[in-house]
N, C-alpha and C positions, 0 to 999 in steps of 0.2 A: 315845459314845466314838469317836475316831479310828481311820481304821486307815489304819498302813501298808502300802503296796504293797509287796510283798517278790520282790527276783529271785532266782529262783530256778539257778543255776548251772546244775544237774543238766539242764535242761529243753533249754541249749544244743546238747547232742552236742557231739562231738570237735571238730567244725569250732569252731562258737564260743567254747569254752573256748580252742584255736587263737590265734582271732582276737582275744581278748581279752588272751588273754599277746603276741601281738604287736605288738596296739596298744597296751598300755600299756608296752610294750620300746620303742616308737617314741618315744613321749612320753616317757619318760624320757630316751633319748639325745638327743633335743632339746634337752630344758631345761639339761643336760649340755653338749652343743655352745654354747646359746646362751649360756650363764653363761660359758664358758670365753673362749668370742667376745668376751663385755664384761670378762675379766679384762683381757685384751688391748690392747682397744681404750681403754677408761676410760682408764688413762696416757698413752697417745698422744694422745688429744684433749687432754686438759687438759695437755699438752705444748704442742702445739700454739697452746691459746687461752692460753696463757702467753708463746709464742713472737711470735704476731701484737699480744698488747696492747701489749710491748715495741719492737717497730715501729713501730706506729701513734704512743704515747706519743714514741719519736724523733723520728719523721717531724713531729710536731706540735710539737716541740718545735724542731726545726731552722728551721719556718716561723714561730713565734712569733719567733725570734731573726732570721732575714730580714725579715721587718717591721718590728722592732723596728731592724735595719741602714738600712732603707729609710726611715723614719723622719727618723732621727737625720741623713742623706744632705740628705735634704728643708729640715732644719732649719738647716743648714748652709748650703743652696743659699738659703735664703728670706734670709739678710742680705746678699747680690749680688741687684742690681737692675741687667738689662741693657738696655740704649737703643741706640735711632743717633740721632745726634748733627749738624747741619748747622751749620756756620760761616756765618753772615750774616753781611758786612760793613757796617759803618753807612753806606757811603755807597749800597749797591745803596739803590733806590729800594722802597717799601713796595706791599704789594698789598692792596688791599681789595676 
């Protein structure tokens, strides 16, 4: 048969009994601290990453539409075909 190990309280003296309500007073205000910490912050973040995909989603969107301007700029310049041009006269002489 098994057996468990049993702690014995009594066996600490004052001190340990002490220590043990203060440490488990510590850890309690922690977890207390840190939950309240993340009631906190949990909205603020996802404020935030709410805040920034809206941005980025712009910002991508504004350069989609600049390309799409730049583009269109292009296709407009591509039916002008620019040259220079020299006048020969037919009577100048030919070079070969």
């Amino acid at each position: 048969m098994n057996q468990f190990r049993q702690i014995r309280v009594s066996s600490f003296g004052w001190r340990g009994i002490l220590g043990l309500i203060v440490g488990a007073a510590v850890a309690v205000a922690a977890i207390v601290l840190l939950l309240g910490l993340a009631l906190v912050l949990v909205p603020i973040v996802a404020i935030l990453v709410l805040l920034g995909r809206w941005r980025l989603q712009t910002m991508q969107r504004a350069e989609v539409e600049a390309a799409e301007k730049e583009r269109r700029r292009e296709d407009q310049a591509a039916g002008i075909i620019e040259g220079e041009f020299t006048i020969i006269e037919r009577d100048a002489p030919k070079i070969r």
